[in-house]
C-alpha positions as CSV (number, residue, x, y, z in Angstrom):
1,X,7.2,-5.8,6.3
2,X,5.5,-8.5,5.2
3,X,4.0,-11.7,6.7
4,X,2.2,-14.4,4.6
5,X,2.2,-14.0,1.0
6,X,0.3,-10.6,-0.4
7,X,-0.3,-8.8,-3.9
8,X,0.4,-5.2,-4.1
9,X,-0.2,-3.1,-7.3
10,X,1.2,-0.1,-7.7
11,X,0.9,2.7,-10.3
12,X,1.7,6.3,-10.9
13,X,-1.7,6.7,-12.5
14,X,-5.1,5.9,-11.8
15,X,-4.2,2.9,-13.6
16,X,-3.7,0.0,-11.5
17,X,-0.6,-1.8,-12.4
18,X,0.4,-6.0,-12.7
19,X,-0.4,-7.3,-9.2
20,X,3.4,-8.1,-7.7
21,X,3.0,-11.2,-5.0
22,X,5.3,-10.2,-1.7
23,X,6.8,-13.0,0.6
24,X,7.0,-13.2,4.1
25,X,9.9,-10.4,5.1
26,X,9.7,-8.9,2.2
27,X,9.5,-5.0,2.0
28,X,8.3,-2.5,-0.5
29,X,8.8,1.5,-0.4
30,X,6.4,3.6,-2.1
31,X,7.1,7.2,-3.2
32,X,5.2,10.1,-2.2
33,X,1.9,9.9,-4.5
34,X,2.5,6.6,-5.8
35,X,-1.0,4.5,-6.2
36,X,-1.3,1.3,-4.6
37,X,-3.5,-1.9,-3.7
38,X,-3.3,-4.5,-1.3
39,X,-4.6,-7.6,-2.3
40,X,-5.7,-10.8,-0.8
41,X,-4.1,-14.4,-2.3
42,X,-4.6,-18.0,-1.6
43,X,-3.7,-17.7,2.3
44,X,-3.8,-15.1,5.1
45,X,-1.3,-12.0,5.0
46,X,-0.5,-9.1,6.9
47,X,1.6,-5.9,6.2
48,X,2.8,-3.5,8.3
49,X,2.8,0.1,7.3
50,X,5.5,2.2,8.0
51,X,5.3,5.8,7.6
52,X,8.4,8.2,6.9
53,X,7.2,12.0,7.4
54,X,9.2,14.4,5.4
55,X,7.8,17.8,7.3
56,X,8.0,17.4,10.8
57,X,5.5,20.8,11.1
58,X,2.9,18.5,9.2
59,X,2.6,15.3,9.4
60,X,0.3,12.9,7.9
61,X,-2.2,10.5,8.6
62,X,-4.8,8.5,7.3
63,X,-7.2,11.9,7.0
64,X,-4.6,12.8,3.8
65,X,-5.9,9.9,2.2
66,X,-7.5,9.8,-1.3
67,X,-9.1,6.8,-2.2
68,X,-9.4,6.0,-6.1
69,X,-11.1,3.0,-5.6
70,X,-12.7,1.9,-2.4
71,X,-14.8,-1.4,-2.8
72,X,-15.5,-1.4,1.1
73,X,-17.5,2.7,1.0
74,X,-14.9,4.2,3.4
């Protein structure tokens, strides 16, 4: 969920994709894998992740992570 306006690129690469502006509201589902950026605009904007766990016995979290890019050294 959205709130604000955002730009997410996505890609199933390394590649980053075209940046793709997001309204308030608006929702976006990413597949398993799938590369992808959150980007600030013009204004403030906030998303809230929601994560769907396919394996019950192994859940993620943020420790499954791998970071292409990461301009801020996490």
């Amino acid at each position: 969920m959205v709130t604000g306006t955002v730009g997410i690129k996505t890609s199933e690469t390394d590649e980053e994709g075209e940046v793709k502006s997001y309204a308030p509201k608006d929702q976006i589902k990413l597949q398993q894998g799938e590369r992808h950026r959150l980007i600030g605009l013009d204004d403030w904007g906030v998303v809230a992740e929601i994560w769907q766990h396919t394996d019950a016995s192994n859940p993620s979290d943020e420790s499954d992570i791998v970071r292409v890019q990461d301009d801020f050294g996490r």
